[in-house]
N, C-alpha and C positions, 0 to 999 in steps of 0.2 A: 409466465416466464417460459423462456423459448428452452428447444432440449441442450438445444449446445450450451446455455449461462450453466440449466440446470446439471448438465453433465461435466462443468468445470469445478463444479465444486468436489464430486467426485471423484474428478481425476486427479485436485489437488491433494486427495488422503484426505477429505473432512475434515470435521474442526484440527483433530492433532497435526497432521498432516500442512495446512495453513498454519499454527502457532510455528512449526520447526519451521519455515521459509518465514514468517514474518522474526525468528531469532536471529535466524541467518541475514535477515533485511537491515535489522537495528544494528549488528555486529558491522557490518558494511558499513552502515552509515557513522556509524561509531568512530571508525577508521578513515572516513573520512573528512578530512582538513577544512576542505572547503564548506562540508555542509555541517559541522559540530556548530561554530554561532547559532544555528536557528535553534539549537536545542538546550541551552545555556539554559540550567533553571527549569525544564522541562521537567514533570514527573514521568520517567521514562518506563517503568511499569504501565504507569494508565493508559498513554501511548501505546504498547503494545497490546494492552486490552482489545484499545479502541479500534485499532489497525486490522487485529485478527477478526472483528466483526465487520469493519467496512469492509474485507476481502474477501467474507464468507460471506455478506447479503451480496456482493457485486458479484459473485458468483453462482447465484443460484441456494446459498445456501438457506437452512432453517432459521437466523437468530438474524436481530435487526439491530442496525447501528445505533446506540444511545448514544453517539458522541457528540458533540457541539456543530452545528451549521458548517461545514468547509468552509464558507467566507467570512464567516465569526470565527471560528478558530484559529483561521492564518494571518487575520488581518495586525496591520503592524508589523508584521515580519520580515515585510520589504523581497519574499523571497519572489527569486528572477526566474526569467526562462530554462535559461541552463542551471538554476539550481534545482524545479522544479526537473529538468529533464536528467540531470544527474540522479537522483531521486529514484526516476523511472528504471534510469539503469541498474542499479542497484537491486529496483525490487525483480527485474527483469532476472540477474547473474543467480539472486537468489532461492527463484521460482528452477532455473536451470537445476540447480544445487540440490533442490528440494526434489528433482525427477518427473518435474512436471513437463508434458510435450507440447510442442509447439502451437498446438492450437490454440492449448488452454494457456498458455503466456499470452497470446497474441488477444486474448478474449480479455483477460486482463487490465493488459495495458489499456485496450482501447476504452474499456469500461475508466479506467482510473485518469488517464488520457480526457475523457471530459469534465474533468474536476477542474480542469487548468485553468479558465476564466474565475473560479474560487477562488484559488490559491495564488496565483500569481501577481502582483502587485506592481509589475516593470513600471 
């Protein structure tokens, strides 16, 4: 693992640090309109489990995602470009929120940025 994945996990505050931006990520998404149907029924707890580990392996961190394949997980869900890129935004506003600096947003996105062909369903 390269120093920059490895030094984003650090500059995101470690694990605590990642759970308060992934709160602040649900809460956003929470709010919003457009992206509340994908989440209809969803256990939104385990989600956020799952979320604070895919953030923290895509970043260099110590713990690894036990969550379901990204294309098994979303499939069915019909979700589109701009919902996945809303999404992106969000987690973007919330990484901001959380004091994280630009590089390590930028290492971020583009790490979660190739999930798209997973998750996307257009």
């Amino acid at each position: 693992m390269s120093d920059s994945v490895e030094g984003a996990y650090q500059a995101l505050g470690a694990h605590p640090g990642i759970r308060r931006a992934v709160e602040q990520f649900y809460d956003r998404i929470a709010a919003d309109t457009a992206l509340t149907p994908f989440f209809v029924g969803a256990d939104l707890d385990r989600l956020r489990t799952h979320q604070v580990e895919l953030l923290a392996a895509a970043v260099g961190g110590p713990s690894r995602y036990s969550g379901r394949e990204m294309a098994r997980a979303h499939h069915g869900l019909r979700i589109t470009d701009a919902a996945f890129d809303r999404v992106l935004g969000h987690l973007n506003a919330a990484l901001v929120d959380a004091g994280a600096d630009e590089r390590t947003i930028r290492q971020v996105l583009r790490t979660l940025s190739q999930m798209r062909l997973d998750i996307v369903e257009d």
